[in-house]
Backbone bond lengths (Angstrom), bond angles and torsions (degrees), N, CA, C in turn:
res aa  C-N    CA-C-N  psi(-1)  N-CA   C-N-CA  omega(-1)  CA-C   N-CA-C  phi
1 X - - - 1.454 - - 1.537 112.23 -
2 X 1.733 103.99 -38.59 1.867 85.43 -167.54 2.227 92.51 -73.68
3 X 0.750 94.23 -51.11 1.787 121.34 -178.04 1.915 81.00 -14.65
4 X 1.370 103.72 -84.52 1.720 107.63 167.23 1.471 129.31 -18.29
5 X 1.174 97.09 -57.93 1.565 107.04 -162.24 1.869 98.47 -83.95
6 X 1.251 128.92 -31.64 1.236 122.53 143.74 1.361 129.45 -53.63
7 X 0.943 125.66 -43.56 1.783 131.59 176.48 1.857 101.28 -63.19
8 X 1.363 107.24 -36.82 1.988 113.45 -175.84 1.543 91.51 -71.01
9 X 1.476 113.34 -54.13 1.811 96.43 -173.60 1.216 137.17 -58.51
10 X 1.635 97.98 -41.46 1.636 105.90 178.68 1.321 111.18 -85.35
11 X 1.537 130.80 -12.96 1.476 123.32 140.22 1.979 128.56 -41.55
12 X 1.784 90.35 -43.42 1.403 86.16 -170.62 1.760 104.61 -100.04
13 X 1.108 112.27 8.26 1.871 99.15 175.74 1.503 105.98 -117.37
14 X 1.383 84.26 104.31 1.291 98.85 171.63 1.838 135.48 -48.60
15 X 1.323 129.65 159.94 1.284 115.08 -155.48 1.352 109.90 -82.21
16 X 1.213 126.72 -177.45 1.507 112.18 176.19 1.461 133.13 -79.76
17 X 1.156 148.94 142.59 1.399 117.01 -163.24 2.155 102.45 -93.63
18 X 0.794 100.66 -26.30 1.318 89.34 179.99 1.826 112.47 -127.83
19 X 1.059 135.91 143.68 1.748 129.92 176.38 1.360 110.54 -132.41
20 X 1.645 112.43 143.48 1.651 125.01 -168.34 1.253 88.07 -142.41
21 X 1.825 100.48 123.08 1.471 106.43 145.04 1.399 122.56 -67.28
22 X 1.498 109.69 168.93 1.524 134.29 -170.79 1.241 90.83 -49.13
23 X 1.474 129.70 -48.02 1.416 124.39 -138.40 2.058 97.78 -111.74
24 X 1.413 108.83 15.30 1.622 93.31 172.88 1.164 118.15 69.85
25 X 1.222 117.32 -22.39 1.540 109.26 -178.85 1.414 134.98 -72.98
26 X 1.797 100.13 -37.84 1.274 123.53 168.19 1.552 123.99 -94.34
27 X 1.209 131.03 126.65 1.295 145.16 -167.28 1.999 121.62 -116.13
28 X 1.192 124.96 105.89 1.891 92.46 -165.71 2.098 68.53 -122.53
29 X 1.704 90.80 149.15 1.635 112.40 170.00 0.915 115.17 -132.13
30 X 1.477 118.15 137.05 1.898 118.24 174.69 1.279 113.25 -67.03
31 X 1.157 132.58 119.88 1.136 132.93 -178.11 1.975 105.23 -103.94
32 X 1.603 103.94 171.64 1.512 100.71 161.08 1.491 126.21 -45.67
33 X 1.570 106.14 -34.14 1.651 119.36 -161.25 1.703 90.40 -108.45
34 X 0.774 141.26 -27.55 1.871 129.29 -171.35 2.070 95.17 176.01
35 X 1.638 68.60 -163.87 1.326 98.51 176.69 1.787 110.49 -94.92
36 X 1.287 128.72 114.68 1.294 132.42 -170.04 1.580 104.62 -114.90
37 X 1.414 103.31 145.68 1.435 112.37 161.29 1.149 133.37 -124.12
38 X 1.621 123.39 147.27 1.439 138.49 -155.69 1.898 98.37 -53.18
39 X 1.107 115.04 -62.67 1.367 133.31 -175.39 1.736 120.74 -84.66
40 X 1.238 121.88 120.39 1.021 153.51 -170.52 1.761 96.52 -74.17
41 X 1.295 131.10 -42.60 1.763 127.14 -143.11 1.963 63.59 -129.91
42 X 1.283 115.30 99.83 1.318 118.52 137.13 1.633 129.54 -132.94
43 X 0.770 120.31 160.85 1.327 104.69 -172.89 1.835 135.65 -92.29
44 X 1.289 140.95 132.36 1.618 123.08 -150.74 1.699 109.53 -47.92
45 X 1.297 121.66 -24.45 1.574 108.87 -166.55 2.083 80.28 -76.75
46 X 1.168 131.64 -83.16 1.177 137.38 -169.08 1.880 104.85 -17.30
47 X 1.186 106.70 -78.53 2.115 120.19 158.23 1.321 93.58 -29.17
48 X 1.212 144.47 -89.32 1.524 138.08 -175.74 1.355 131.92 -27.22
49 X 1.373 111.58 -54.59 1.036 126.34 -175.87 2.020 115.75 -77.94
50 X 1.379 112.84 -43.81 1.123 131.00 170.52 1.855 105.40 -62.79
51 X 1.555 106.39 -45.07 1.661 79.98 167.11 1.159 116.56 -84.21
52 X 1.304 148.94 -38.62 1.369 135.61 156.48 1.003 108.91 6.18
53 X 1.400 108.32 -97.46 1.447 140.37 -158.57 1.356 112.84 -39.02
54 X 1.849 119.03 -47.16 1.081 146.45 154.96 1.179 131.62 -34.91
55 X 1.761 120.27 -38.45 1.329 126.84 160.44 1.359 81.72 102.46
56 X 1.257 146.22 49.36 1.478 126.01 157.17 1.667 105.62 -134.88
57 X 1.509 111.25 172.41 1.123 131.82 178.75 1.699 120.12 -101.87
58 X 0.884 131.66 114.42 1.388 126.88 -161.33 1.568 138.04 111.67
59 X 1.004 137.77 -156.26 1.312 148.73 146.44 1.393 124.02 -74.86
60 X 1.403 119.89 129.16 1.366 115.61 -178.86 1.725 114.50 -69.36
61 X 0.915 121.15 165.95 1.748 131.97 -179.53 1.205 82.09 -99.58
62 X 1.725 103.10 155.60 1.674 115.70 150.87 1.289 123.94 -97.39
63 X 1.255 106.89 132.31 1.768 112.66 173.86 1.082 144.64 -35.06
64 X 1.779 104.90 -33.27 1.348 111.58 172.00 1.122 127.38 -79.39
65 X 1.348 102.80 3.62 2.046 123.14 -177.59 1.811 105.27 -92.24
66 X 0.933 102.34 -31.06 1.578 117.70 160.23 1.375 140.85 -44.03
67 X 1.438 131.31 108.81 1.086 135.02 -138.25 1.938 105.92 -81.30
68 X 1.402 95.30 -16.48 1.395 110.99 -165.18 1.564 99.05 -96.91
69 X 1.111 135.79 17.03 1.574 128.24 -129.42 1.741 84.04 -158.12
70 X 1.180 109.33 135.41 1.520 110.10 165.51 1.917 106.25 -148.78
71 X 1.449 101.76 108.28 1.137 118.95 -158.30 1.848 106.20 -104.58
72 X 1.183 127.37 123.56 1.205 105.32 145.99 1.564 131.12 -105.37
73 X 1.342 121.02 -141.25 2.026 124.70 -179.02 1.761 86.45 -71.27
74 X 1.971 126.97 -40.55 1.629 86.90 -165.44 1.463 84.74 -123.42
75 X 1.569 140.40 15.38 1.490 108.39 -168.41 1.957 84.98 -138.04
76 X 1.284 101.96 155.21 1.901 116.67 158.56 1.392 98.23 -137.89
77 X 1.451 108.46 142.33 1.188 134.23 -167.95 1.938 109.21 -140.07
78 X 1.441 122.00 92.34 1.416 114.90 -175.20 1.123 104.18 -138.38
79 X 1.303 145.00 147.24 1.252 155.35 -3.18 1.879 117.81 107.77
80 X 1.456 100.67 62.61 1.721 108.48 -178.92 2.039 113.29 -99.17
81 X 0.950 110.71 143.35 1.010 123.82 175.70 1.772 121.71 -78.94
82 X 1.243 112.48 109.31 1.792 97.33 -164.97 1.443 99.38 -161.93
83 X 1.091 133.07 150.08 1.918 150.96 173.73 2.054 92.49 58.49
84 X 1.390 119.44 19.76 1.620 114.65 -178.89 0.729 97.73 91.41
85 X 1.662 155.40 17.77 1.487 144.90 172.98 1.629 90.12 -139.52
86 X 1.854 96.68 174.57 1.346 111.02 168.76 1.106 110.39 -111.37
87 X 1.687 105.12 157.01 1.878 91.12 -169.59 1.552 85.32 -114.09
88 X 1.011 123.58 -178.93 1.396 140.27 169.14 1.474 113.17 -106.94
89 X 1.097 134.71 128.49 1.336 129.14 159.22 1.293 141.36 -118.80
90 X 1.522 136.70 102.74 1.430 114.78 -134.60 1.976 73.22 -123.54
91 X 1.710 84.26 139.04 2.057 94.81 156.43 1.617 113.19 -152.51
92 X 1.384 97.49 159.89 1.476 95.30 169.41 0.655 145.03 -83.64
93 X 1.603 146.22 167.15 1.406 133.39 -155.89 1.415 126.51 -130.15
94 X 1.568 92.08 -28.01 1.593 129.99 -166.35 1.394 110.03 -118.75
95 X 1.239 135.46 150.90 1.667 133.16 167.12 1.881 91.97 -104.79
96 X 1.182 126.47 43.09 1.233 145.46 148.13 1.348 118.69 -75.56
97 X 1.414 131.42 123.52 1.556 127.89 -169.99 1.889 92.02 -82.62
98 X 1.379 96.25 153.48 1.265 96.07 -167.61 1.801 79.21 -111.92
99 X 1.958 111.90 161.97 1.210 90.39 163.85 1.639 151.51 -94.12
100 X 1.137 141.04 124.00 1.721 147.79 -103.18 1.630 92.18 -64.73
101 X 1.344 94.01 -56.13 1.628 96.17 -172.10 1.455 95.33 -31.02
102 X 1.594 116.87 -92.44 1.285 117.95 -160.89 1.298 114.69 -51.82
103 X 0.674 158.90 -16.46 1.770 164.20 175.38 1.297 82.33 -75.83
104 X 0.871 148.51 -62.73 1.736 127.30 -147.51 2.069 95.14 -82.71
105 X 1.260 106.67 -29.71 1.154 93.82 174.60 1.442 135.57 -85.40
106 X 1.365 115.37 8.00 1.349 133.59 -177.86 1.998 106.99 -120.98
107 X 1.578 119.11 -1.92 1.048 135.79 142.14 1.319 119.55 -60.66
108 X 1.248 100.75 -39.12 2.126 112.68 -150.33 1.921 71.26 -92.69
109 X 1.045 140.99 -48.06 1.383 139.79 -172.95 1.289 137.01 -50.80
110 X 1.785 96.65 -23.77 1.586 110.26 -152.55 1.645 90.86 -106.32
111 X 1.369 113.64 -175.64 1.474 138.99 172.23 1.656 111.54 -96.89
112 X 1.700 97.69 -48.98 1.481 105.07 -170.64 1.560 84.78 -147.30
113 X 1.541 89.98 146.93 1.445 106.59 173.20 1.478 115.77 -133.84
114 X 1.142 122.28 139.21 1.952 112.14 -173.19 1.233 113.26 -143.12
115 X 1.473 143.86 127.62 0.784 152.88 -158.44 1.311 118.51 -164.83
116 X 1.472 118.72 134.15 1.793 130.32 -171.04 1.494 104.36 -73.54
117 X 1.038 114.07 9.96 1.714 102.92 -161.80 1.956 86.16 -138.87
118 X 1.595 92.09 175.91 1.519 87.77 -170.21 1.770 103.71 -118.88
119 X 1.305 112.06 121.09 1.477 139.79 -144.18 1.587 96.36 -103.32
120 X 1.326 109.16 136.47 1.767 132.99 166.73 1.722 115.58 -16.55
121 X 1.152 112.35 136.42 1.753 111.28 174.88 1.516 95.07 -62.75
122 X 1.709 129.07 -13.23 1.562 130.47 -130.42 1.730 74.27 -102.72
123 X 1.125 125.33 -32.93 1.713 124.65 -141.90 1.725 94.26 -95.99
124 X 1.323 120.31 70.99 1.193 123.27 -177.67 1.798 126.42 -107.17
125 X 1.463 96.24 81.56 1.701 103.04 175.95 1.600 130.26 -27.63
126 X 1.082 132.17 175.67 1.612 135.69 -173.17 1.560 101.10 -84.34
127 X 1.348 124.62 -26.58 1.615 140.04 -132.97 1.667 109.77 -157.70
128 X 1.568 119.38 -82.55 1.143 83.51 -176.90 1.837 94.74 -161.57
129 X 1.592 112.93 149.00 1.709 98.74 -167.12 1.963 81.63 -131.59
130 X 1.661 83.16 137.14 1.268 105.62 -179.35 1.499 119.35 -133.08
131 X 1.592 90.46 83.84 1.778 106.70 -168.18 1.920 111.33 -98.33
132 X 1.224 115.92 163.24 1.128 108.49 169.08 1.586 119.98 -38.41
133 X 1.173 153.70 -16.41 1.444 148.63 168.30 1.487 102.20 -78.47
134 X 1.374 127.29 -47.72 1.871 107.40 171.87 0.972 112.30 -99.39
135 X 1.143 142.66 5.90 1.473 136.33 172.03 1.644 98.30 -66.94
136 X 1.678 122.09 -55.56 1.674 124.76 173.39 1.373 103.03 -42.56
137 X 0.984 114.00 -28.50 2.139 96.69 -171.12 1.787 104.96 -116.03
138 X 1.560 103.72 3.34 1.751 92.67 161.40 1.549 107.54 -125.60
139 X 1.506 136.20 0.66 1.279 125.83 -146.46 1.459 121.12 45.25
140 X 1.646 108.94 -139.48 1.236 110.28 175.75 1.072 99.22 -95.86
141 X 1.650 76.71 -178.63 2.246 99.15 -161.15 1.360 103.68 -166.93
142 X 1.758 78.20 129.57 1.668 110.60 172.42 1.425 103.74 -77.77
143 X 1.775 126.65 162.35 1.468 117.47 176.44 1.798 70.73 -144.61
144 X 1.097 107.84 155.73 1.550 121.29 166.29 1.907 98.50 -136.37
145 X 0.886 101.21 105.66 2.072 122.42 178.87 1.350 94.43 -34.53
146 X 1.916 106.83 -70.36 1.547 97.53 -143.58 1.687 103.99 -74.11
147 X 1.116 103.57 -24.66 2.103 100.51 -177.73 1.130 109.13 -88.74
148 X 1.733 128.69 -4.21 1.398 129.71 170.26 2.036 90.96 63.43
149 X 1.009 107.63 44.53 1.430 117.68 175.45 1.240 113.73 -95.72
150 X 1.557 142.19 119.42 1.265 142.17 167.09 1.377 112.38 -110.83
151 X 1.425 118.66 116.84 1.575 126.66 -177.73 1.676 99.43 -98.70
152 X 1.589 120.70 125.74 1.415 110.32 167.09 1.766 116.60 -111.00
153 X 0.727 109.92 155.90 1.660 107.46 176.80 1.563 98.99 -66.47
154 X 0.564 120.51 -73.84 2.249 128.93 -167.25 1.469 91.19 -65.40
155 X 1.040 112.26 160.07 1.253 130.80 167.26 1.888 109.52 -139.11
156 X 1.250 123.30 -169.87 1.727 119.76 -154.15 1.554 73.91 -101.82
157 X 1.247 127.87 -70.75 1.453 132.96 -178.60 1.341 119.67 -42.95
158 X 1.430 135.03 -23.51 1.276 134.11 -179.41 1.791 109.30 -38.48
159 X 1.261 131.05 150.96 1.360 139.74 162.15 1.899 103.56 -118.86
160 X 0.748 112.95 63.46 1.930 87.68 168.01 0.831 103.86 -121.43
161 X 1.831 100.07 151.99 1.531 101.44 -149.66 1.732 112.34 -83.57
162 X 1.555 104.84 -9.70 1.469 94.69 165.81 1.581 124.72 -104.81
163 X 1.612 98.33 53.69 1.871 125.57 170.77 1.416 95.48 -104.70
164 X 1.145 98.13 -74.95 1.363 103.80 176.26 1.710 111.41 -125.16
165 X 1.101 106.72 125.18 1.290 124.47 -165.33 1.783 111.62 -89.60
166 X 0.914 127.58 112.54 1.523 132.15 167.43 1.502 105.26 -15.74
167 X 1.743 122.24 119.07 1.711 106.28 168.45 1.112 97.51 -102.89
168 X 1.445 117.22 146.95 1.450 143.46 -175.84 2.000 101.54 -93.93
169 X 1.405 93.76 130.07 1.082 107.80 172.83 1.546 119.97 -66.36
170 X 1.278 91.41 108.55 1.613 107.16 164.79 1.894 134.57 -44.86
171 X 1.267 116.51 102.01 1.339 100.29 -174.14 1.661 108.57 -105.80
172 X 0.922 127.67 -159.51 1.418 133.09 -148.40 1.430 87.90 -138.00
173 X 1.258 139.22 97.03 1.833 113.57 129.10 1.578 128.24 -159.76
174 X 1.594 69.48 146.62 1.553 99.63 -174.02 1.330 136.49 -62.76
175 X 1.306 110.25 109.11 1.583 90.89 -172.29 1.716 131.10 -106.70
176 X 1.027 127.36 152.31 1.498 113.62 -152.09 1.504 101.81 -142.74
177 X 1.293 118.25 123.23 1.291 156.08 -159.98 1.396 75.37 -50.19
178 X 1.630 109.55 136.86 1.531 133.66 170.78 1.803 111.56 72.45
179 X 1.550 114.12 48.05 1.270 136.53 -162.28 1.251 115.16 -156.88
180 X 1.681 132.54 103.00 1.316 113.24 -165.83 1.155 146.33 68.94
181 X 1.814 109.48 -141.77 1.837 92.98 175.05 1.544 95.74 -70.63
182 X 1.157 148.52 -57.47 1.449 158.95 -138.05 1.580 69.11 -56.99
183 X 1.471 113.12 -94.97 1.745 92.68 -164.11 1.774 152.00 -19.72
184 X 1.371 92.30 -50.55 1.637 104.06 162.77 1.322 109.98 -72.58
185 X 1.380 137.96 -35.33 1.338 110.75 177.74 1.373 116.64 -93.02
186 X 1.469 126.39 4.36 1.209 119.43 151.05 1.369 125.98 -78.70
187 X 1.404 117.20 -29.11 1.485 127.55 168.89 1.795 105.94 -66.93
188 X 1.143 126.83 -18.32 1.917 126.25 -161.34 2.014 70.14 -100.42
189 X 1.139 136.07 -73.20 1.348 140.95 -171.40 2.039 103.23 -25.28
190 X 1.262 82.77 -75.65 1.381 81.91 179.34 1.795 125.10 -61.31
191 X 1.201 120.73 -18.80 1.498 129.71 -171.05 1.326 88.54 -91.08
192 X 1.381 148.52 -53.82 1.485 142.24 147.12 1.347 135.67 -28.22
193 X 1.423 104.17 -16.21 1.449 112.08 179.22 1.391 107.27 -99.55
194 X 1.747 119.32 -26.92 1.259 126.67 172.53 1.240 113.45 -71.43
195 X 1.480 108.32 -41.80 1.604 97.17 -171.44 1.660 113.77 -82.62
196 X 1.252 124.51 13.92 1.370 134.62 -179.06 1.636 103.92 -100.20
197 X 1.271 111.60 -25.89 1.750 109.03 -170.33 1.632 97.81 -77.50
């Protein structure tokens, strides 16, 4: 029975349409032809893990190879089909400043916007912007279009201890020449200086 009722869910939940690592850098989108990613130079655990997650078999495609997709050196801008509308999805590519004017107007354009770096109060999407300042307090993130569903890795309640790490109380001490190591290696200093004259 449970064996079942697992095989009915992951039949019926569909895959995600778009995925962001913790760190913004990496981007994967459903395209007509697969699952594509923003970045070209990623590495196989990152490719691995992003198709996983993705629900596919293989290697991801890149986006900018994509007919639906218009990419340049710092911006991609594509165009998914999801809830009966298309969403727009614009991210960056480059730690190249793009110029503000237009960046804010291809923000004001998009659905979702994503970016590794941390982006203008001005650059405000229809839906939802996931810049270096919330990416630290959600990790990565699944978006599923048609249920307008956002899955984050972190949550506000999370405790692990390498989120926030226990700080160790700081103590004070002083150490004073002819005390310890300071002593012996001032005494080996000076007995070295004698036996050199």
């Amino acid at each position: 029975m449970p064996l079942a009722a697992g095989a009915i869910w992951a039949l019926t939940t569909p895959a995600p349409d778009v995925l962001v690592t913790g760190d913004g850098r990496h981007v994967a989108v459903r395209t007509a032809a697969g699952l594509a990613m923003l970045r070209d130079r990623a590495g196989d655990y990152t490719r691995d893990m992003l198709a996983e997650n993705g629900g596919v078999d293989g290697e991801p495609l890149l986006l900018a190879d994509q007919p639906d997709a218009r990419c340049s050196r710092d911006l991609c801008v594509t165009d998914i089909a999801g809830r009966g509308r298309m969403w727009r999805i614009l991210a960056t590519r480059s730690a190249y400043m793009v110029p503000i004017a237009e960046f804010i107007a291809a923000c004001r354009g998009a659905d979702v916007v994503v970016s590794d770096r941390g982006l203008p109060k001005r650059c405000a999407p229809r839906w939802l912007k996931l810049d270096r300042r919330v990416l630290r307090r959600t990790g990565g993130v699944a978006l599923t279009l048609g249920s307008g569903t956002v899955v984050t890795i972190l949550n506000a309640d999370d405790r692990h201890p390498w989120r926030d790490p226990p700080l160790l109380e700081r103590t004070a001490h002083s150490f004073k020449p002819g005390h310890g190591r300071f002593h012996n290696a001032a005494s080996a200093f000076r007995a070295s200086r004698g036996r050199q004259k």
